[in-house]
ROSE-500755 format. One record per residue (C-alpha): residue number from 1; residue in one letter; x, y, z. Coordinates in steps of 0.05 Angstrom, whole numbers. Layout:
N
(pt NUM, 'A', (X, Y, Z)),
...
This chain:
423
(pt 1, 'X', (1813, 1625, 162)),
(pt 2, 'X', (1741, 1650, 134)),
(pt 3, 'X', (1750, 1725, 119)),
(pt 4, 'X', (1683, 1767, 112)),
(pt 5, 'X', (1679, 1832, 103)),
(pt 6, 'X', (1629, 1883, 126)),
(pt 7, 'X', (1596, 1880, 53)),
(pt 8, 'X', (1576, 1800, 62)),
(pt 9, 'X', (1554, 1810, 136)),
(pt 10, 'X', (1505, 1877, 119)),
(pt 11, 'X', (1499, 1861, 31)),
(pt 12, 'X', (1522, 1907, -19)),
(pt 13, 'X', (1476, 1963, -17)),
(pt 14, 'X', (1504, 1981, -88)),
(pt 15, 'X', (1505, 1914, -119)),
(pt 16, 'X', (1438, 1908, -118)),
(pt 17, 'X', (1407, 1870, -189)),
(pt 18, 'X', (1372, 1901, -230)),
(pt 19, 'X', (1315, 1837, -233)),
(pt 20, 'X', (1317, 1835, -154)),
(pt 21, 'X', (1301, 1914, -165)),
(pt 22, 'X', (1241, 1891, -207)),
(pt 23, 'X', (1220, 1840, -154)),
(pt 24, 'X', (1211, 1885, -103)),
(pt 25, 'X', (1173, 1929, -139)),
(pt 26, 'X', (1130, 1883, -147)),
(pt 27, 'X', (1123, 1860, -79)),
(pt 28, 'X', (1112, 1923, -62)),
(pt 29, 'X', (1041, 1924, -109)),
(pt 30, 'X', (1029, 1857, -74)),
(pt 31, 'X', (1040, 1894, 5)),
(pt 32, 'X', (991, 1947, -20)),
(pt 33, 'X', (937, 1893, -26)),
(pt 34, 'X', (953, 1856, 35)),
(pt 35, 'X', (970, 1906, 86)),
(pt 36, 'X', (924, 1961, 61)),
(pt 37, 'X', (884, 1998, 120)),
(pt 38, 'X', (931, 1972, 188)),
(pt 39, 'X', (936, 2038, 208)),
(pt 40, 'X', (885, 2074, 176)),
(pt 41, 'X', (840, 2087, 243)),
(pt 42, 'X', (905, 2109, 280)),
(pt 43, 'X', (906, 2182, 299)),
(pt 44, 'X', (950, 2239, 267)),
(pt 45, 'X', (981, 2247, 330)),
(pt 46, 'X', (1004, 2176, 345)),
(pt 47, 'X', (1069, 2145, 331)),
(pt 48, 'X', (1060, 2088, 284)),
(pt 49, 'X', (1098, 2023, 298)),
(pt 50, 'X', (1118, 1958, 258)),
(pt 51, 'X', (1145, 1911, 315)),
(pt 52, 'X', (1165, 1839, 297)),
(pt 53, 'X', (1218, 1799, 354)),
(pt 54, 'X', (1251, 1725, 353)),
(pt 55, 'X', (1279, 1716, 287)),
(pt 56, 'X', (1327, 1664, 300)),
(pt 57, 'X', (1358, 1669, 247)),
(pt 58, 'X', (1393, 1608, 226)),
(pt 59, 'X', (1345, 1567, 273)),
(pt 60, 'X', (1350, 1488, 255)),
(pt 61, 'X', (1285, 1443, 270)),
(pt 62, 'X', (1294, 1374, 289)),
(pt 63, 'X', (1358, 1391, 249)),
(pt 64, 'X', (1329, 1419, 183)),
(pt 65, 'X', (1351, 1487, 164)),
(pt 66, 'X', (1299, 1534, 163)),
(pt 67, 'X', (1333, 1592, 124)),
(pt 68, 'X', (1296, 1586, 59)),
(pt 69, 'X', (1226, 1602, 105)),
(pt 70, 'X', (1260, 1646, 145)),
(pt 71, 'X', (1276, 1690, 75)),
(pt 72, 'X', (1201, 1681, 53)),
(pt 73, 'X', (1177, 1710, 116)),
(pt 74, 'X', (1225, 1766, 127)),
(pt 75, 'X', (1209, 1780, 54)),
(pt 76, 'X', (1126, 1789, 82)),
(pt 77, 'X', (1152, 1833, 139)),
(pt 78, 'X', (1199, 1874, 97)),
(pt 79, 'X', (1136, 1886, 45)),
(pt 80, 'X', (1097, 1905, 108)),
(pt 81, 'X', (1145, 1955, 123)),
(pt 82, 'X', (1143, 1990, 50)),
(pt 83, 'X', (1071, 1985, 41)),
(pt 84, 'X', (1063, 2024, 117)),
(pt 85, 'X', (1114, 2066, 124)),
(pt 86, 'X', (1114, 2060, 197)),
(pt 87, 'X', (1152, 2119, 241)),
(pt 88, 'X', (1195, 2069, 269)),
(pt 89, 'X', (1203, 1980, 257)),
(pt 90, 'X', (1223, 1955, 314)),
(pt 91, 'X', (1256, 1882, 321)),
(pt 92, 'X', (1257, 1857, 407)),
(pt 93, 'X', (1319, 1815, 395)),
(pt 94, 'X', (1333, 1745, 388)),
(pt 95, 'X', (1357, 1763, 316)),
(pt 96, 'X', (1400, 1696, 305)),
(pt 97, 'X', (1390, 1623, 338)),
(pt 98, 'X', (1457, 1622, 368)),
(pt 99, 'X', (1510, 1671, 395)),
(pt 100, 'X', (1553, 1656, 334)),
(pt 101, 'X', (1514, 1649, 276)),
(pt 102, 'X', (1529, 1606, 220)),
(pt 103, 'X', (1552, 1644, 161)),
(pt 104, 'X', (1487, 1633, 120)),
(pt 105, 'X', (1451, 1662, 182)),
(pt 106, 'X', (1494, 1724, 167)),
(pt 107, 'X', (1486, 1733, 104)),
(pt 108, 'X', (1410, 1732, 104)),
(pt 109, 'X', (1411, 1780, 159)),
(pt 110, 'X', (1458, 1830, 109)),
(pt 111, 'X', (1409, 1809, 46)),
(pt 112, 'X', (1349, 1834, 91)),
(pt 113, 'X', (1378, 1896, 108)),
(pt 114, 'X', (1397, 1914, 49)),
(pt 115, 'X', (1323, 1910, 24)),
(pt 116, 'X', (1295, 1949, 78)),
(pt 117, 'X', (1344, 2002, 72)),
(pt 118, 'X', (1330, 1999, -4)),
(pt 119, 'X', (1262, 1993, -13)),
(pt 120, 'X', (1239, 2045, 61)),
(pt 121, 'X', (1304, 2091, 64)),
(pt 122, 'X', (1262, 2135, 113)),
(pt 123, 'X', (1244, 2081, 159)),
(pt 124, 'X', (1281, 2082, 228)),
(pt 125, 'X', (1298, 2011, 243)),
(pt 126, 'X', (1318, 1992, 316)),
(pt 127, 'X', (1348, 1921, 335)),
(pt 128, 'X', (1360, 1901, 396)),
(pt 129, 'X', (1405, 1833, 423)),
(pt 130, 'X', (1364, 1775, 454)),
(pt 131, 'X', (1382, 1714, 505)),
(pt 132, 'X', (1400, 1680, 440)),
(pt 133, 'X', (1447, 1731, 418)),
(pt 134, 'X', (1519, 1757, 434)),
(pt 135, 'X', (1498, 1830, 441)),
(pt 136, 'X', (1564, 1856, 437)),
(pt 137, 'X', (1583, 1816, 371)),
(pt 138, 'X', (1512, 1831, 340)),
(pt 139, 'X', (1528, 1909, 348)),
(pt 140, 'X', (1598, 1907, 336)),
(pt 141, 'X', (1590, 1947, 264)),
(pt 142, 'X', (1531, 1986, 294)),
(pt 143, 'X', (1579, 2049, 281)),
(pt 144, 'X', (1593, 2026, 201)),
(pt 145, 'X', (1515, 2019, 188)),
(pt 146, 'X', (1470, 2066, 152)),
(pt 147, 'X', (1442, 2122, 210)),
(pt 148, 'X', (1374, 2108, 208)),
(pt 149, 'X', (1398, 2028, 226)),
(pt 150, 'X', (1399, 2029, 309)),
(pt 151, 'X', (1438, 1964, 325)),
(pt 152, 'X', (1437, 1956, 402)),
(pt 153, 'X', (1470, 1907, 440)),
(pt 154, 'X', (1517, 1935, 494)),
(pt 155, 'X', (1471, 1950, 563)),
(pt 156, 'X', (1522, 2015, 571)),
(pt 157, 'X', (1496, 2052, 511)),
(pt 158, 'X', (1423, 2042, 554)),
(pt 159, 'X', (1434, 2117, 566)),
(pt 160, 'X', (1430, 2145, 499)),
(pt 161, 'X', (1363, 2130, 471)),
(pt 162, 'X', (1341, 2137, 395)),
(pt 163, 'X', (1302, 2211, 379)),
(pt 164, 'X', (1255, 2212, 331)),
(pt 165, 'X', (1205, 2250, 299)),
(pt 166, 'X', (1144, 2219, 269)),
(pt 167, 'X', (1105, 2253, 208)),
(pt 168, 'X', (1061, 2284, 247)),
(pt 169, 'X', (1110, 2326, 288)),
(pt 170, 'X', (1112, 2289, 349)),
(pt 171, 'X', (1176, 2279, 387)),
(pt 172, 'X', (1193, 2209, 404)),
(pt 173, 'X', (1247, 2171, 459)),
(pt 174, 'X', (1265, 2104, 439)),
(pt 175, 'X', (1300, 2067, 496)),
(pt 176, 'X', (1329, 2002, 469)),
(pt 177, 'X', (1339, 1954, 529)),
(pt 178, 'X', (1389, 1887, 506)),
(pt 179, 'X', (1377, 1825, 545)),
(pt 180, 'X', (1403, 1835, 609)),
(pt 181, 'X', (1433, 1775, 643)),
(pt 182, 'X', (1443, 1774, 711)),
(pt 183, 'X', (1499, 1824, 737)),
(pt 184, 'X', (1491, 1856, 666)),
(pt 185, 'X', (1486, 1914, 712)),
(pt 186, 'X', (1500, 1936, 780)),
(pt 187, 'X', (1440, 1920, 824)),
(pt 188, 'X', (1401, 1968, 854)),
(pt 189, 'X', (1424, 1971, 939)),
(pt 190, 'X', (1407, 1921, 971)),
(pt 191, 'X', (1391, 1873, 918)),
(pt 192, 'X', (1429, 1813, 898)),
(pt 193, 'X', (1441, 1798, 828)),
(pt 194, 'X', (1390, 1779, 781)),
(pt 195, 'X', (1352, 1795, 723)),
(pt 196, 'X', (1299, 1821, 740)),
(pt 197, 'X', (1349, 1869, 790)),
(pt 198, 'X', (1396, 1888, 726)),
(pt 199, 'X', (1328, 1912, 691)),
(pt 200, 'X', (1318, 1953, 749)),
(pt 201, 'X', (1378, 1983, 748)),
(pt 202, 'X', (1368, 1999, 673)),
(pt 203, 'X', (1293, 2032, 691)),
(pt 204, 'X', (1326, 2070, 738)),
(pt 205, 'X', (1379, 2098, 688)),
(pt 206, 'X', (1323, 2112, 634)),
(pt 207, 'X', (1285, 2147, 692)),
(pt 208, 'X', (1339, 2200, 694)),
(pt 209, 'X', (1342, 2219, 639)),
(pt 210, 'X', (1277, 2219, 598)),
(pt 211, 'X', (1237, 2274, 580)),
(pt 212, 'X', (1166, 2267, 604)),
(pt 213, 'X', (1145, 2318, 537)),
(pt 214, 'X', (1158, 2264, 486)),
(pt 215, 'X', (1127, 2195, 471)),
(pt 216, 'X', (1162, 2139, 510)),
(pt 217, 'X', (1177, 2079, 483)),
(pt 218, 'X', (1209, 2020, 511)),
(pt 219, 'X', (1249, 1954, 469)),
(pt 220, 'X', (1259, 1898, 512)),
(pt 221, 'X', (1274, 1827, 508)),
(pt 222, 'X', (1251, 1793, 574)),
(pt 223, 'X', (1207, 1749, 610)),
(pt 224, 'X', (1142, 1780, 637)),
(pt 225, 'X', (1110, 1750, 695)),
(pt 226, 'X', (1050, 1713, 669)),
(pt 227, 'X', (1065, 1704, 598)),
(pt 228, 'X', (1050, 1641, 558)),
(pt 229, 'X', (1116, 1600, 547)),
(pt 230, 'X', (1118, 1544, 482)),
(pt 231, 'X', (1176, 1491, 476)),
(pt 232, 'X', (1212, 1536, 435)),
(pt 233, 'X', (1238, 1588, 485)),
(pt 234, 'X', (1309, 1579, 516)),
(pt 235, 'X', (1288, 1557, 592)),
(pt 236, 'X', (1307, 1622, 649)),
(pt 237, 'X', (1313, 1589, 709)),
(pt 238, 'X', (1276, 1623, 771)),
(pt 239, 'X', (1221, 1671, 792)),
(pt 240, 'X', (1279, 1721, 792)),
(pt 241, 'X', (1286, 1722, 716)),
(pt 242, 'X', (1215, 1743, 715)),
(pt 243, 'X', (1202, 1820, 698)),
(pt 244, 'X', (1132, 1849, 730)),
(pt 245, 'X', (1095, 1875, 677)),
(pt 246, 'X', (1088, 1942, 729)),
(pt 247, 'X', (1151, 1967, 711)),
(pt 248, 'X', (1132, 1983, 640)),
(pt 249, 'X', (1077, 2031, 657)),
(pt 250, 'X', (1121, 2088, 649)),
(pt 251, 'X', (1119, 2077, 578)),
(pt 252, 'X', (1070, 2092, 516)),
(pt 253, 'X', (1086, 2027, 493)),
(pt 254, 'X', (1133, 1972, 513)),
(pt 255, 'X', (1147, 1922, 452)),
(pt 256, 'X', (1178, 1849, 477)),
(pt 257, 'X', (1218, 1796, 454)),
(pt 258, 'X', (1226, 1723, 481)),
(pt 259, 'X', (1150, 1701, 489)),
(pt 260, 'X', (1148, 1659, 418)),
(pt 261, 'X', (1068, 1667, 424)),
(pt 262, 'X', (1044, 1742, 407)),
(pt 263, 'X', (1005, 1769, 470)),
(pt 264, 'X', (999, 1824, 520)),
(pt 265, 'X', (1041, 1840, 586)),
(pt 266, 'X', (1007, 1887, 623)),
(pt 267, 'X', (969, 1955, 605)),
(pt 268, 'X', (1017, 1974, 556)),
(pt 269, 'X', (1066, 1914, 538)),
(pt 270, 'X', (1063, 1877, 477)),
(pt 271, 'X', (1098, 1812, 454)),
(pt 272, 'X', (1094, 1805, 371)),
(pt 273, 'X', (1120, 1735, 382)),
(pt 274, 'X', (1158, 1692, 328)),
(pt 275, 'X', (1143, 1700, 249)),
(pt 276, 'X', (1150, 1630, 246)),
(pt 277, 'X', (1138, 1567, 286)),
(pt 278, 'X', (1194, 1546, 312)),
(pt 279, 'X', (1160, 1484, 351)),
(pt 280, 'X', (1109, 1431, 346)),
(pt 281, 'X', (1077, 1459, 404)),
(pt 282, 'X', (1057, 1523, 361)),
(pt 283, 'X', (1030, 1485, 307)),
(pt 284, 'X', (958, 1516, 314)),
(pt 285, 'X', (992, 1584, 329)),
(pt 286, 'X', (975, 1644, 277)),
(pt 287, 'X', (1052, 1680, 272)),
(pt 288, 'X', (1046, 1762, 260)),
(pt 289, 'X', (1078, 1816, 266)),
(pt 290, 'X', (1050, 1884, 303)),
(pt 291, 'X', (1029, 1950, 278)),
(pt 292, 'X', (1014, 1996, 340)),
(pt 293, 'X', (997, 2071, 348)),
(pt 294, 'X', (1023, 2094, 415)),
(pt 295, 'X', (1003, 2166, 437)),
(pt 296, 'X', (1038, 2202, 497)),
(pt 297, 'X', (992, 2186, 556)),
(pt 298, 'X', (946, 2143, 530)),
(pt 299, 'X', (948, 2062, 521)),
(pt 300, 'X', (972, 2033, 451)),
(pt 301, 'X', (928, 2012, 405)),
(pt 302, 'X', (952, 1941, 377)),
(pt 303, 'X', (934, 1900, 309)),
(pt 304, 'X', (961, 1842, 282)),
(pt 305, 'X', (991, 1833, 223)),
(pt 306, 'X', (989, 1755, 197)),
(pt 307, 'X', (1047, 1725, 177)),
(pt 308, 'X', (1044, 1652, 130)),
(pt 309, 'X', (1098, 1611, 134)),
(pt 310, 'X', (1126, 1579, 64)),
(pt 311, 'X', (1112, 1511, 98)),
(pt 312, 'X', (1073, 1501, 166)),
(pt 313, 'X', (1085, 1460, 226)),
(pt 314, 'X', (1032, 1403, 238)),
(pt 315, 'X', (1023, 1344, 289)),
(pt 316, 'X', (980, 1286, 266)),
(pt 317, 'X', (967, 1224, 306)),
(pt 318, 'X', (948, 1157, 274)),
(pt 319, 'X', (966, 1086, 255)),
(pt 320, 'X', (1026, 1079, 205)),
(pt 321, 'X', (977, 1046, 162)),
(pt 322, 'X', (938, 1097, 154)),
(pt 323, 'X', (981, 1154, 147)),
(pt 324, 'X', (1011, 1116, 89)),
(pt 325, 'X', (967, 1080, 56)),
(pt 326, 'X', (902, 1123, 56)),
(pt 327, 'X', (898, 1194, 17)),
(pt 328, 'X', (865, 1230, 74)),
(pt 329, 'X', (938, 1254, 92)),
(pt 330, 'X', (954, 1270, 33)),
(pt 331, 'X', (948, 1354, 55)),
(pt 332, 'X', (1012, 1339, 95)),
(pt 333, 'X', (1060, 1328, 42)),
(pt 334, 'X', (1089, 1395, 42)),
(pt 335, 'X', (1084, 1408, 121)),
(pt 336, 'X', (1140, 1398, 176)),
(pt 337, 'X', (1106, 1337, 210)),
(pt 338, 'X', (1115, 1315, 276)),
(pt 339, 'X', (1081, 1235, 274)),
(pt 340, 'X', (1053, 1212, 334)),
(pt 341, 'X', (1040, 1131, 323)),
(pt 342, 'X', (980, 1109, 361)),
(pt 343, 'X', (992, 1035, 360)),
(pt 344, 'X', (1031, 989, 404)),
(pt 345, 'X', (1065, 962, 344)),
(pt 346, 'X', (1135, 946, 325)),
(pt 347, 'X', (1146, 971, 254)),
(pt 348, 'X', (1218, 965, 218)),
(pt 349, 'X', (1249, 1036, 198)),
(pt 350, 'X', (1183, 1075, 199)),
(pt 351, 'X', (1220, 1141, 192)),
(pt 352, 'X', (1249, 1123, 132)),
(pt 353, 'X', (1179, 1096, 105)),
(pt 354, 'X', (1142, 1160, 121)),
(pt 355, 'X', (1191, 1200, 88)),
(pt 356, 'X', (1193, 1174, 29)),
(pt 357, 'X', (1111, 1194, 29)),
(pt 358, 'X', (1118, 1256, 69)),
(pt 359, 'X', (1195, 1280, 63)),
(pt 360, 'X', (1195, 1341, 112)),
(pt 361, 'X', (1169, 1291, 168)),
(pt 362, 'X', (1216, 1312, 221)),
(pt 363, 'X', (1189, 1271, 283)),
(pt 364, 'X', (1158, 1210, 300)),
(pt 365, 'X', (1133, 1200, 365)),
(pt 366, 'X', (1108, 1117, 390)),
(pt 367, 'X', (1080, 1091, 461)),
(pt 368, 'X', (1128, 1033, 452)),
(pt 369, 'X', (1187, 1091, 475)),
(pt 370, 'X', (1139, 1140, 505)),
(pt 371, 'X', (1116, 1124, 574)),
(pt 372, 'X', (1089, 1192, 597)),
(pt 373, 'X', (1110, 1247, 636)),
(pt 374, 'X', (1152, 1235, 702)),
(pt 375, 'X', (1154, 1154, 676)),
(pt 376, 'X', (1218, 1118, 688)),
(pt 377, 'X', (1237, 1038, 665)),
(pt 378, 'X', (1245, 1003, 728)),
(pt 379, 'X', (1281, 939, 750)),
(pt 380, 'X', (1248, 881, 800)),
(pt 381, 'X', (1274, 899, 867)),
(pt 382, 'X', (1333, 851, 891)),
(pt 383, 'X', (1359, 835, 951)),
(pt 384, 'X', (1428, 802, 921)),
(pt 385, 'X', (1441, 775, 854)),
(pt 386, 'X', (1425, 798, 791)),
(pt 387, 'X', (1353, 767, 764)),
(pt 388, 'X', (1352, 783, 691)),
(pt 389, 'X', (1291, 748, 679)),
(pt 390, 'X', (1256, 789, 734)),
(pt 391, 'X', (1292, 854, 700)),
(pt 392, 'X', (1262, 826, 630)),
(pt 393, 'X', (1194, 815, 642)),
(pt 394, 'X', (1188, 876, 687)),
(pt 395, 'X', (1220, 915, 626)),
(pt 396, 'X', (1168, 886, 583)),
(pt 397, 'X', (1112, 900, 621)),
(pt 398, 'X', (1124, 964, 627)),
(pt 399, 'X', (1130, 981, 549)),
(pt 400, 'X', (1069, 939, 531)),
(pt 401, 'X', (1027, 952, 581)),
(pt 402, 'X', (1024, 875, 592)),
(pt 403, 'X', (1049, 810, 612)),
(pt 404, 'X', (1101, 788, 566)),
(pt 405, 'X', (1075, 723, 529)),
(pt 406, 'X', (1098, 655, 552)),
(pt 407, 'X', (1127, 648, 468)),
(pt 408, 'X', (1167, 702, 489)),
(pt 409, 'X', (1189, 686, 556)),
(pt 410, 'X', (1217, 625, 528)),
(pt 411, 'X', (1256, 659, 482)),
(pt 412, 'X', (1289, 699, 524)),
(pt 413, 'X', (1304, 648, 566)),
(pt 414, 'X', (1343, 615, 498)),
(pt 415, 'X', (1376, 676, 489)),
(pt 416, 'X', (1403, 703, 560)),
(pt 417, 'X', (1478, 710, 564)),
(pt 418, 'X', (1477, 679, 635)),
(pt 419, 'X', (1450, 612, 609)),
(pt 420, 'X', (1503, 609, 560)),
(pt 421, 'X', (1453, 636, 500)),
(pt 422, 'X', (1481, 679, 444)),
(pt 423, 'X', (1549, 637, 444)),
């Protein structure tokens, strides 16, 4: 049985090296170039915000481990965090690709931790679970952690929100809203059970007990109606997993998870989407993370924050020919590459060929297996017996585009198991 203890799920705070001590202090010269000025037109007043979501955390694409670029980037966000000093960093869930996390998955989440807590002791942090996540295991040492780390994942702590006080004075409620699946919580009466009904319910219990003299702010992880979905995103079934981006107007700011594309929900909603691509479809997507100012009664003001990924995600379409044997490609060679093959060609193991130019090519896409959307291989129609001619060249038309040649036909005709072929 694999035994790990609370030290190699969170890091030794007090193992820290002495030469990782000396690299952060030098990212932290490096943050003060980069990150210089986010919120230097932001009020005295305001509460100042870091808000990153959708880690995933142990995330594989197309099967390749993404954990090394997942530490590069959480290394960016954590030298965000220094450099700002934000009143509060605020992560929307979704902090590991699966419910249970593989142990490397773990540890990076401890090793990041660790860092923040080392390098921006006076920074609140406050995680909540996503769809992705087991809320309950993710906050099960929630107790054990350093105070200033708010680890939420149980929908019946919903009632106790996180108080804090931001340089300027101001007194802040932090109400850090889990993923809510349906029955998560009792519906309100006379609704049936659903998502969107559960986050009612946990409005409701917010509305009871906040305190209209301090800046509200809401974490969520959800789907708001009229966001801009990518392939990424775990599918929620149904109109009634849909939140209306009306219900966060009670709030100073509202700061999402889910959406893997940053954007707006609403008046005072914000999604800081992924730090990293986590599909092809977001290969011309610019990943960031959020600094906000949000003032009681007032709307947020939002920048972004870019994030760059230690290797991007890039779709090229072309012949195999000339992805491989011209140099105009050559840019690619330290992407993840999804290949789509224009030609009608059969070529023999042109995987293994394009990785041997291009080795984190992760998919290849041809027209030969690719028939479009809603497209289904049919059969000739029969009335009785079995015509696997018919079913051959009707099979063959249908991946070529064309006839199949007489050469061909005859072939086949060699070959078919009814006429005693292949014997």
């Amino acid at each position: 049985m694999l035994r790990c203890s609370r030290w190699t799920v969170f890091g030794a705070v007090r193992g820290v090296s002495r030469l990782g001590a000396i690299g952060r202090k030098l990212s932290v010269i490096e943050a003060r170039a980069r990150y210089r000025g986010a919120f230097g037109r932001l009020s005295g007043a305001a509460m100042r915000i870091l808000h990153t979501s959708d880690l995933h955390i142990g995330k594989l694409l197309h099967g390749h481990s993404l954990l090394d670029d997942q530490r590069h980037v959480l290394g960016q966000i954590t030298r965000a965090v220094v450099e700002q000093r934000p009143d509060a960093f605020i992560v929307a869930g979704d902090i590991f690709d699966r419910s249970i996390p593989p142990v490397g998955a773990v540890a990076l989440l401890g090793e990041w931790l660790t860092g923040l807590r080392t390098d921006a002791p006076e920074v609140p942090i406050i995680i909540i679970s996503g769809n992705h996540d087991n809320g309950r295991r993710l906050a099960w040492a929630s107790a054990l952690l350093d105070p200033m780390i708010h680890l939420r994942g149980d929908p019946d702590d919903l009632e106790h929100p996180v108080h804090l006080t931001t340089r300027a004075g101001e007194a802040v409620e932090v109400w850090a809203m889990p993923f809510l699946w349906p029955g998560a919580l009792p519906p309100p009466a006379g609704e049936s059970n659903s998502q969107e009904a559960a986050f009612r319910t946990g409005l409701n219990i917010i509305s009871e007990r906040r305190d209209e003299t301090r800046t509200q702010v809401l974490v969520a992880h959800c789907f708001a109606r009229g966001g801009a979905e990518t392939d990424s995103e775990r599918r929620l079934v149904g109109q009634a997993t849909m939140i209306d981006p009306v219900l966060f107007e009670p709030f100073d700011y509202v700061a999402l998870g889910h959406l893997h594309r940053a954007q707006k929900a609403g008046r005072k909603a914000h999604y800081s989407g992924s730090p990293l691509a986590y599909s092809f479809s977001e290969n011309s997507a610019q990943k960031c993370m959020l600094a906000v100012e949000a003032t009681r009664g007032a709307p947020p003001s939002v920048e972004r924050l870019p994030l760059q990924p230690l290797r991007p995600v890039k779709v090229v379409e072309t012949t195999l020919e000339q992805l491989l044997e011209h140099g105009s490609h050559d840019h690619l060679r330290d992407v993840y590459l999804s290949v789509h093959l224009t030609e009608r060609t059969v070529h023999r193991d042109p995987m293994q060929r394009i990785r041997a130019r291009f080795p984190y090519a992760l998919e290849l896409r041809s027209p030969l297996v690719e028939l479009g959307e809603g497209a289904h291989l049919r059969v000739a129609s029969r009335t009785g017996r079995i015509d696997l001619g018919s079913d051959f060249e009707s099979f063959w038309q249908q991946v070529e585009g064309a006839d199949a040649p007489e050469a061909v036909k005859r072939a086949f005709e060699l070959l078919r198991p009814d006429q005693g072929g292949l014997q």
